[in-house]
MIVONU-959443 format. One line per field, with one value per residue: residue in one letter; residue number from 1; x, y, z of N, C-alpha, C in turn. Coordinates in pm, 1 decimal, padded with zeros to 6 digits. Each point is the difference from the previous one (the first is absolute). Layout:
BEGIN
residu: c(A; ...)
num: c(NUM; ...)
nx: c(X; ...)
ny: c(Y; ...)
nz: c(Z; ...)
cax: c(X; ...)
cay: c(Y; ...)
caz: c(Z; ...)
cx: c(X; ...)
cy: c(Y; ...)
cz: c(Z; ...)
// end
This chain:
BEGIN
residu: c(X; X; X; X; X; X; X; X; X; X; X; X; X; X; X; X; X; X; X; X; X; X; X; X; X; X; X; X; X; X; X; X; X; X; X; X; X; X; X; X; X; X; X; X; X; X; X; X; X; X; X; X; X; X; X; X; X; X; X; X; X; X; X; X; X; X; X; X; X; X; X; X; X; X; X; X; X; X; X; X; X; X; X; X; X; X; X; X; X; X; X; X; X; X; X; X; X; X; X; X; X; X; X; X; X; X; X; X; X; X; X; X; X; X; X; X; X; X; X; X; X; X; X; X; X; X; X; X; X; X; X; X; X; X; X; X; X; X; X; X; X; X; X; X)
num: c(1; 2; 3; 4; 5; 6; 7; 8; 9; 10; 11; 12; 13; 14; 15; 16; 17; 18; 19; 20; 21; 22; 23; 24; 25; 26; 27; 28; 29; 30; 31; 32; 33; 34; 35; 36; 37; 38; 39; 40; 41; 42; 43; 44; 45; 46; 47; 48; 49; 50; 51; 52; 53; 54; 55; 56; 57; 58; 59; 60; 61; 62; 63; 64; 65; 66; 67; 68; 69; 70; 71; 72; 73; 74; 75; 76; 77; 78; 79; 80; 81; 82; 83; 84; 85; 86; 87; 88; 89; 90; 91; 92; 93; 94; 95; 96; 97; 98; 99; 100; 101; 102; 103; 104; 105; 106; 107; 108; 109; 110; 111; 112; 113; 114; 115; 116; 117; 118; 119; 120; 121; 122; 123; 124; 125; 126; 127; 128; 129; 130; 131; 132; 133; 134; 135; 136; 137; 138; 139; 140; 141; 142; 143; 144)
nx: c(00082.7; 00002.0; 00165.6; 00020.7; -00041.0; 00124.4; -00043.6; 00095.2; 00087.8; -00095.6; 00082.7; -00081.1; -00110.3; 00101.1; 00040.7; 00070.4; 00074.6; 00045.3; 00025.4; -00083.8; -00051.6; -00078.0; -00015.6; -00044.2; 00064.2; 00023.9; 00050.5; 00058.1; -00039.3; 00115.8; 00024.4; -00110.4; 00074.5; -00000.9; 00118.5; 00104.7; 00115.7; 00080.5; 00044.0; 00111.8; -00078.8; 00136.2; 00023.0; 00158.3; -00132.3; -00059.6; -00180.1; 00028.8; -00140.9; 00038.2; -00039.9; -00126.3; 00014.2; -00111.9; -00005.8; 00073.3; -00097.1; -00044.1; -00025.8; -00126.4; 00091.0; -00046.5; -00010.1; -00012.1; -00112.2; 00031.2; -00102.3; 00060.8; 00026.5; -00046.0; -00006.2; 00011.1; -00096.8; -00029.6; -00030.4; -00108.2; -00068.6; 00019.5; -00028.6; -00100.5; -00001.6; 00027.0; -00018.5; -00004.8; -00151.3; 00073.3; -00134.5; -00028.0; -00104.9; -00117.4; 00021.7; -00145.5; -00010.1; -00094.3; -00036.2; -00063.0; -00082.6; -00029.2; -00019.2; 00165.7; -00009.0; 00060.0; 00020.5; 00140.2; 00135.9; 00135.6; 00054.4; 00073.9; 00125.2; 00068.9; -00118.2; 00094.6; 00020.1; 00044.4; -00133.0; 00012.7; -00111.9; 00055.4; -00102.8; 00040.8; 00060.2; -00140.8; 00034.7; 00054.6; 00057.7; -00069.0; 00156.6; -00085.0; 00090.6; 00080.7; -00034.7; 00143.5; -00034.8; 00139.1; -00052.5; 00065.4; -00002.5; -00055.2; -00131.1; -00121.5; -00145.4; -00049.2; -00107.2; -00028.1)
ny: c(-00118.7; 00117.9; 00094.6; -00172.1; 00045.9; -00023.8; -00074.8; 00022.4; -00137.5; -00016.2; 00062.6; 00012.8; -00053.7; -00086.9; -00114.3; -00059.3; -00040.7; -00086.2; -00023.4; -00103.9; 00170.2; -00071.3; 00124.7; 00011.5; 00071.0; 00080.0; 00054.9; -00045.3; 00086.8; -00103.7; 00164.7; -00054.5; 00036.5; 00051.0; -00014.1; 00112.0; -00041.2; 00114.7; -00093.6; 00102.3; 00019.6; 00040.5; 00016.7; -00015.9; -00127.4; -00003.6; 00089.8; 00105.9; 00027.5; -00091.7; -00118.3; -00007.3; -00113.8; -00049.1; 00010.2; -00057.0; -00066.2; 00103.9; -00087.3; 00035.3; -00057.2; -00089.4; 00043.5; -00107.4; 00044.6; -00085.3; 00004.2; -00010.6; -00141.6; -00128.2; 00067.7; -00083.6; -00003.5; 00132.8; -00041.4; -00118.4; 00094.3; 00076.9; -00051.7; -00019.8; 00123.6; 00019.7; -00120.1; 00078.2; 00011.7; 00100.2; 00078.7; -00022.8; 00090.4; -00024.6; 00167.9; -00003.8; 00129.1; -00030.2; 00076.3; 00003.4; 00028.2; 00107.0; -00109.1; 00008.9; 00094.6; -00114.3; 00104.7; -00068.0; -00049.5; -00062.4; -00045.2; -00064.5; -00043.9; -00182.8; 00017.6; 00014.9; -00053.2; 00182.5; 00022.6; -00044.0; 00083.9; -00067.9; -00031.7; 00132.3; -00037.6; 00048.4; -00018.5; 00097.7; -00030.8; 00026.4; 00008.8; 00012.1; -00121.1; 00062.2; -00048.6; 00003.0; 00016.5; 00014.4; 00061.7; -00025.0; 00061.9; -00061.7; 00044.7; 00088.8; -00046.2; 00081.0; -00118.5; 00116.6)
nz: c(00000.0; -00078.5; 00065.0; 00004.4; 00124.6; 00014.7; 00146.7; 00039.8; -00021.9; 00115.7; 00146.4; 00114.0; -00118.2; 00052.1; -00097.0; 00039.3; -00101.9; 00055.7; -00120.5; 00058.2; 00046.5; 00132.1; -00011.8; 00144.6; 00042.0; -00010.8; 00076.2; -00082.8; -00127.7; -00039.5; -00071.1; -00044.3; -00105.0; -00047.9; -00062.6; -00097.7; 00026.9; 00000.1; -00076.0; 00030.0; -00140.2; -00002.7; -00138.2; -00064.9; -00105.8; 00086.3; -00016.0; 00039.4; -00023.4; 00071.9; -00048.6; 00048.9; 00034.4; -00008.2; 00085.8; 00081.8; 00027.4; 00102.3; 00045.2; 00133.5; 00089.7; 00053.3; 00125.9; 00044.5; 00041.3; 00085.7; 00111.3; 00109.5; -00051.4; -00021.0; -00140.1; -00016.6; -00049.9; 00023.7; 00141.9; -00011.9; -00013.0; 00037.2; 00119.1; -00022.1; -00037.7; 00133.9; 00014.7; -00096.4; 00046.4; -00142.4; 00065.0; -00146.6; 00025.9; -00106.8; -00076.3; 00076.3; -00046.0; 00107.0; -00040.7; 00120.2; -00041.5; 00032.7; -00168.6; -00003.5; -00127.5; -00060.0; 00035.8; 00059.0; -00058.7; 00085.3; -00090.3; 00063.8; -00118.2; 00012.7; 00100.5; 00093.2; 00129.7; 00002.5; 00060.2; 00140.5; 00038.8; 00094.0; 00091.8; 00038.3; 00125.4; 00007.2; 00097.2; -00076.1; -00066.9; -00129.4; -00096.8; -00072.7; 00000.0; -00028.2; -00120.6; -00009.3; -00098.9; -00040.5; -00151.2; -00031.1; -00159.6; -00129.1; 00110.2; -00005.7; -00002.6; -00052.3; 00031.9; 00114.5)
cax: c(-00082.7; 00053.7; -00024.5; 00033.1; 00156.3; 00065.3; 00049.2; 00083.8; -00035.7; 00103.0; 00104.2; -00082.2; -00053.7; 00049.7; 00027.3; 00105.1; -00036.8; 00121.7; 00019.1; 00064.5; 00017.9; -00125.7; -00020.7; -00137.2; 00042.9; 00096.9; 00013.5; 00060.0; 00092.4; 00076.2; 00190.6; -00028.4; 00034.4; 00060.3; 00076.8; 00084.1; 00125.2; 00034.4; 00115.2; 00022.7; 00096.3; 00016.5; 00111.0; 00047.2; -00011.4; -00141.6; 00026.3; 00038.9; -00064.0; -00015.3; -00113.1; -00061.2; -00047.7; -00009.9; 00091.8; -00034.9; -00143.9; 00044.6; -00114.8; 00048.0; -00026.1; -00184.5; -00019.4; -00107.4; 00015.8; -00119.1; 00022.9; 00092.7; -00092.2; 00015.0; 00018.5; 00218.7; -00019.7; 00100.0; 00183.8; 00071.3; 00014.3; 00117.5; 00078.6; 00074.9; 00097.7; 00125.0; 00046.0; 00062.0; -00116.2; -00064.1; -00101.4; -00027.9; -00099.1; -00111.9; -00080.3; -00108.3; -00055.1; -00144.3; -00074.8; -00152.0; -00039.4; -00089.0; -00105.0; 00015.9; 00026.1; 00123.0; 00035.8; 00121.7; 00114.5; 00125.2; 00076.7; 00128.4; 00016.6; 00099.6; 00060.3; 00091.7; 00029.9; 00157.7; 00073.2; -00095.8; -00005.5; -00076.2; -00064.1; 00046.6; -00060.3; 00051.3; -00039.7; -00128.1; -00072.6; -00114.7; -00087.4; 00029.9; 00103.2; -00003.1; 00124.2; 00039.0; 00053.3; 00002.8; 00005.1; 00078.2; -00116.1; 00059.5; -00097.3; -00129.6; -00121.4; -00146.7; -00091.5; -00134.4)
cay: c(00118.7; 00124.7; 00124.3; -00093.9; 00036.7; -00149.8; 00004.6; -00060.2; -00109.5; 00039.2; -00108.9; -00065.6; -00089.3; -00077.3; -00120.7; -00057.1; -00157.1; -00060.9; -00144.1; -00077.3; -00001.6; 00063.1; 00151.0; 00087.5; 00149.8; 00094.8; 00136.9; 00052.9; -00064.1; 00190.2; 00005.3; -00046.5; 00044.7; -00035.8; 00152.5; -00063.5; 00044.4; 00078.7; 00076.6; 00152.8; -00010.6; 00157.3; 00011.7; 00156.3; 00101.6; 00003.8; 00086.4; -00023.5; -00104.6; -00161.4; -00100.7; -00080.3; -00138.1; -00087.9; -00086.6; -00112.2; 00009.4; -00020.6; 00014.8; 00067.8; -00122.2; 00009.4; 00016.3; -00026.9; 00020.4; -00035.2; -00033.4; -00108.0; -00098.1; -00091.6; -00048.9; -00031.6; -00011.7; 00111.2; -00022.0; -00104.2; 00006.3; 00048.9; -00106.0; -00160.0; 00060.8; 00035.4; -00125.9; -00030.3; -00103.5; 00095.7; -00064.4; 00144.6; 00034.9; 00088.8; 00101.9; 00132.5; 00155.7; 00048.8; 00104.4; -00002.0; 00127.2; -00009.4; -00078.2; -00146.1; -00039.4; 00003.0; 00091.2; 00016.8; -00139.7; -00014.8; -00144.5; 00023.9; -00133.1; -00032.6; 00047.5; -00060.7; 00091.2; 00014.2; 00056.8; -00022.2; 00097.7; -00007.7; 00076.7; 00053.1; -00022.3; 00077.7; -00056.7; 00157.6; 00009.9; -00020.3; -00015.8; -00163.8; -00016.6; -00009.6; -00072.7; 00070.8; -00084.4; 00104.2; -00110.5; -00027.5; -00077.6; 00019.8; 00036.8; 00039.0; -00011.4; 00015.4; -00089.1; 00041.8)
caz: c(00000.0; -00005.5; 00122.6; 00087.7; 00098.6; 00021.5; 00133.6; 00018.9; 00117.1; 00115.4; 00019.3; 00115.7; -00042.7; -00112.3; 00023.9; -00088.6; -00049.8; -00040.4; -00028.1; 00120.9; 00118.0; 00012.8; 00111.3; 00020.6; -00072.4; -00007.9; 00025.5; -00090.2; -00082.8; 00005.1; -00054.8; -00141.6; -00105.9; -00140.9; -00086.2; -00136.8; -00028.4; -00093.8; -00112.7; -00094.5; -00103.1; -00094.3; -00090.0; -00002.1; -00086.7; 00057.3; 00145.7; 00140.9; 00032.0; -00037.4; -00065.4; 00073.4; -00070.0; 00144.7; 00091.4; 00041.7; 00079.1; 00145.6; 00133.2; 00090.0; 00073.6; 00073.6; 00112.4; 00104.9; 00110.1; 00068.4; 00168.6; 00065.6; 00016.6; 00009.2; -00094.7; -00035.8; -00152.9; -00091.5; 00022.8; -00084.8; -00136.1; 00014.0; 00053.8; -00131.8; -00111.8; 00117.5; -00072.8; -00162.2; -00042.9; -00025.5; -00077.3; -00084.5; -00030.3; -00016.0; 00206.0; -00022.8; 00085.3; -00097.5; 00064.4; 00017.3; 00028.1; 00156.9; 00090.8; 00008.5; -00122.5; -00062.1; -00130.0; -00075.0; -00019.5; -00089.7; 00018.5; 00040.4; -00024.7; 00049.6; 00135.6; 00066.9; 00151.5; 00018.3; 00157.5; 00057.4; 00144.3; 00137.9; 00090.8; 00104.6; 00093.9; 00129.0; 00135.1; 00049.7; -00141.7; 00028.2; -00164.9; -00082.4; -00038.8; -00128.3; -00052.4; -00158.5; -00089.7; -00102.5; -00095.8; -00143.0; -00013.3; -00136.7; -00169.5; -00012.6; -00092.2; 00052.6; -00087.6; -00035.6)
cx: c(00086.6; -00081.4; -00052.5; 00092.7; 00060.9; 00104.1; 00182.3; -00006.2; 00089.0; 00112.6; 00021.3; -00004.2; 00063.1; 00040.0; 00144.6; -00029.0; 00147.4; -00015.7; -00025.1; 00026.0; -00077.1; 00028.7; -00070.4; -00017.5; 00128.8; -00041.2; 00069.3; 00114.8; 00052.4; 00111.7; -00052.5; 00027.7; 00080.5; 00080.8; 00035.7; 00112.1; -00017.8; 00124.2; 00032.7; 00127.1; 00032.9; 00060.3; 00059.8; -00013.0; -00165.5; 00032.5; 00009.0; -00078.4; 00005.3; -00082.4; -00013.0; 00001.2; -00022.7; 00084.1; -00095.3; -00144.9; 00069.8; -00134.0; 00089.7; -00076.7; -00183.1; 00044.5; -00134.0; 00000.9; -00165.2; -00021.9; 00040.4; -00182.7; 00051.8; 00081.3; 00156.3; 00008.1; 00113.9; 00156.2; 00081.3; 00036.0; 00157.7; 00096.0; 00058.6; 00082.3; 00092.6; 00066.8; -00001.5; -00122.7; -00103.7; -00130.8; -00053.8; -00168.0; -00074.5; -00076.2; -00050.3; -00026.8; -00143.6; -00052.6; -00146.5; -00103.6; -00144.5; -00138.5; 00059.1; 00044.4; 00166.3; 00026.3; 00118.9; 00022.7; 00110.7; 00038.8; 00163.4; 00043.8; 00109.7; 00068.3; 00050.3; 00005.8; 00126.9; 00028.3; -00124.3; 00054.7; -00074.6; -00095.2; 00075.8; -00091.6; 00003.8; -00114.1; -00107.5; -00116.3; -00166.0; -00055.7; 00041.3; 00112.8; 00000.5; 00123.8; -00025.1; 00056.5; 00027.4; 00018.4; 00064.7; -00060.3; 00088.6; -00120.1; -00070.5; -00052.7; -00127.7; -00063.5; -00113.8; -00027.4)
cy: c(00124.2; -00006.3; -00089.6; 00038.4; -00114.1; 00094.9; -00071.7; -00104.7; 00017.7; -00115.7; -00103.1; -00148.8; -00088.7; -00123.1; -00047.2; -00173.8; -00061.6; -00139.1; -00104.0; -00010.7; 00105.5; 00089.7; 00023.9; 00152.8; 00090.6; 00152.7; 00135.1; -00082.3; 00172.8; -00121.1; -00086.6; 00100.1; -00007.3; 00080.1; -00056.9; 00055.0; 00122.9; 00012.1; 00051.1; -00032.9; 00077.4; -00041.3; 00109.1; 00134.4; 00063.8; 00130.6; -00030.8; -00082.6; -00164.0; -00036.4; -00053.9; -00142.8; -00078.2; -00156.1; -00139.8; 00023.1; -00040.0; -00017.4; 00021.3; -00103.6; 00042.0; -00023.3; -00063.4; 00018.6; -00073.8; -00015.0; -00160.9; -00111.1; -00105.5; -00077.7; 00007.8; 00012.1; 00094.9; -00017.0; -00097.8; -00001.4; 00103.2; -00115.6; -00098.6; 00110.7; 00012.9; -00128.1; -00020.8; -00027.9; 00113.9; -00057.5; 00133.4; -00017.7; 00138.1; 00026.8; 00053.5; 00050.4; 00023.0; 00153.8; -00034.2; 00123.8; -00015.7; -00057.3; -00160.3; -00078.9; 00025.7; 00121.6; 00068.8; -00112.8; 00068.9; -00135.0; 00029.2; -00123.4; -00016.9; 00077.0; -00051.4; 00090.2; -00010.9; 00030.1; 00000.9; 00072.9; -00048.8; 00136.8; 00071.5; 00013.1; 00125.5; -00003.0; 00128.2; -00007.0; -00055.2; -00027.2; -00204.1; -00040.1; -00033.6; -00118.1; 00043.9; -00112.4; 00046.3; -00134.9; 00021.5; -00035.5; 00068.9; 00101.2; 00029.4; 00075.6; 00095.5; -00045.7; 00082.1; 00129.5)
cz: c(00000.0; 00118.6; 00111.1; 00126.6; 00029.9; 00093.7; -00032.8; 00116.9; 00128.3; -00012.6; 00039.9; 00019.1; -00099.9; 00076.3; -00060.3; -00011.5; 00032.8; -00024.4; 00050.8; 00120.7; 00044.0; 00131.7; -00012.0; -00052.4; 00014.0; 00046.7; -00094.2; -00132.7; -00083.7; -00139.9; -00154.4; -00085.3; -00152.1; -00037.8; -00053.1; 00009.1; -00113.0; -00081.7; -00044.9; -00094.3; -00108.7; -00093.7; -00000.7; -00081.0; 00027.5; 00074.3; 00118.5; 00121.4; 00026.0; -00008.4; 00170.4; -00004.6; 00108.9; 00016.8; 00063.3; 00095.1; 00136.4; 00098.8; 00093.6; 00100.5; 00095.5; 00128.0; 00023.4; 00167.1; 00112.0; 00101.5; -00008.8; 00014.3; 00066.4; -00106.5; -00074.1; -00171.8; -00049.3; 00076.4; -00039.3; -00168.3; 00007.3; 00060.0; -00135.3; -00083.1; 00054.5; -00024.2; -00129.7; -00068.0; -00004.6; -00097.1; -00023.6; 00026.3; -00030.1; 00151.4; -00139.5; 00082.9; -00068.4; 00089.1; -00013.7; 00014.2; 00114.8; -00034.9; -00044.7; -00104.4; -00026.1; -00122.6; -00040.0; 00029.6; -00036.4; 00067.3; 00003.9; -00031.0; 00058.0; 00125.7; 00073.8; 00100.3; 00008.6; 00135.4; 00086.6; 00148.5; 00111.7; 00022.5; 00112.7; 00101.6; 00141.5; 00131.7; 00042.9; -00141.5; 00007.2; -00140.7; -00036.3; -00042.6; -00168.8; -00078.9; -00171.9; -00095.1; -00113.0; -00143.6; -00122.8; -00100.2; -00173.8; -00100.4; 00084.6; -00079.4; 00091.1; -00053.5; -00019.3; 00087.6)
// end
């Protein structure tokens, strides 16, 4: 419909998917991105200007972040790579909007956990313990 308003989707409301391994949720996901190397290339007989040319595709590693459970799933999955028994998987990021419906996707391929953060602990404190899992990963896609 012309002159349709289309709300942007909060932040709020989202889910991540990992492969194989089932979490309840996440408190935050952070650091997904894409760039392109830049190549600057001049001849001597060219103005002064150089030629731009892109370069190699760089992502920018995913931060997961969640309260402390019961559940060993995401540390073991770092654990077995800490022993050589790197297992690559597909993470989706879906955004939900406030009545529930799936209305973004990106898929993150061949991810791998490069680094994993305990919960800090403090005896006055009063917030949730948190655990980080940061991911390595070769590609993303927004499916939708």
């Amino acid at each position: 419909m012309a002159g349709e308003r289309r709300d942007p989707y909060r932040n709020f409301r989202f889910r991540v998917e990992v492969e194989g391994i089932q979490q309840a949720g996440f408190s935050e996901v952070a650091g997904y991105d894409a760039s392109l190397a830049v190549i600057e290339y001049r001849e001597g007989n060219e103005v002064i200007t150089p030629r731009k040319l892109p370069g190699l595709a760089k992502y920018g590693n995913i931060t997961l972040k969640w309260g402390v459970t019961d559940s060993m799933d995401m540390y073991n999955w770092m654990s077995e790579t800490l022993q050589g028994k790197v297992s690559r998987k597909t993470v989706t990021i879906i955004a939900i909007n406030e009545e529930g419906t799936d209305v973004a996707t990106w898929q993150v391929i061949e991810a791998w956990p490069s680094k994993y953060t305990a919960p800090n602990f403090n005896g006055t404190g009063g917030e949730v313990a948190i655990e980080l899992l940061e991911l390595a990963h070769e590609g993303m896609t927004r499916t939708k």
